[in-house]
N, C-alpha and C positions, 0 to 999 in steps of 0.2 A: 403495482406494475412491475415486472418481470424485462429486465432488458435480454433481449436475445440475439446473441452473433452468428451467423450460419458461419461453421467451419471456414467455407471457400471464402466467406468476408474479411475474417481474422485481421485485425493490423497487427502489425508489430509488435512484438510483446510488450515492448515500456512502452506504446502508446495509452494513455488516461481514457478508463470509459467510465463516465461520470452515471449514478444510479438515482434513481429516486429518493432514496433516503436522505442523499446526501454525502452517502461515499463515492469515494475516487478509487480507482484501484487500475495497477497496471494490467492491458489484456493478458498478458500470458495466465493472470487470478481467474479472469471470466469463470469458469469453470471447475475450478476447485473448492471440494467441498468442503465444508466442516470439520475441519480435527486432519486436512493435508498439510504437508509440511510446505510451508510459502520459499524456504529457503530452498530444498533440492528443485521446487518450479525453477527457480532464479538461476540455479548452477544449470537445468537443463536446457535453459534457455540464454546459457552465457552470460551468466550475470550472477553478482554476490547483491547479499538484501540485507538490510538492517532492519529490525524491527524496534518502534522505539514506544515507550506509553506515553499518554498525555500527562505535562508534569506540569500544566499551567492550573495554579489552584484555585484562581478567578473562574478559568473555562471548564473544571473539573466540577466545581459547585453548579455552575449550569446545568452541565450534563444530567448531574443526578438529582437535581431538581426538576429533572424530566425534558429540561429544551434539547434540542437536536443540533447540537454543535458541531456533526458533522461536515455538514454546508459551507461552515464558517473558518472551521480551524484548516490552515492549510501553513504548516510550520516550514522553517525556512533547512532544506537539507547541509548537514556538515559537510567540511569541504571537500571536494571530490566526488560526491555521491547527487543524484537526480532525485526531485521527489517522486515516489513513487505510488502514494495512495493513500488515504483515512479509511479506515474502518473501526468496527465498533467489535469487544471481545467481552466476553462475560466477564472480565475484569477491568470493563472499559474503553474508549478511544486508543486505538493506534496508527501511528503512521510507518508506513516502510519508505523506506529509499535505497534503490538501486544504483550499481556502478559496473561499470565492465569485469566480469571476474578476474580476465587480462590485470587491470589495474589493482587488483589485490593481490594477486602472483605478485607479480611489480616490486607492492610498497613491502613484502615477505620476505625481497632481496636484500 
């Protein structure tokens, strides 16, 4: 199942659209494909992204035991930063989380 946003529906970019699989991902993602860079999404949408891997090695051994721990893992974001999604990478679960780019300028001063 394929979720579909008509353009004119678009939320917010950090708003979470949750997927069949089991990913979350912020809308400004909807749309980008395979091999885009998620960071310049984030800068063109006023916002810095961290990208982080799954480093829990209980829910790692899941994963590649075949369950779908995306459903499941929703990590707590570091301070200052919103969660912003799971997804799954040829190397594995990741999560991003987003913050105002404002507040990276900021913490730079």
């Amino acid at each position: 199942m394929t979720t579909t946003i008509k353009p004119e529906d678009m939320p917010a970019p950090e708003t979470l659209v949750s997927y069949a699989n089991g990913s979350v991902m912020a809308a400004m993602f909807h749309y980008a494909a395979e091999g885009d860079d998620l960071r310049e999404i984030s800068r063109e949408n006023g916002l810095a992204c961290l990208i982080a891997p799954l480093l829990d090695a209980g829910l790692m051994q899941r994963y590649e035991g075949g369950e779908n721990i995306l459903s499941k893992w929703r990590p707590d974001p570091p301070a200052g930063w919103m969660f912003g999604g799971v997804y799954d990478t040829e190397d594995g679960p990741c999560a991003i989380f987003l913050r105002s780019a404002e507040a990276r300028s900021e913490a730079a001063e």
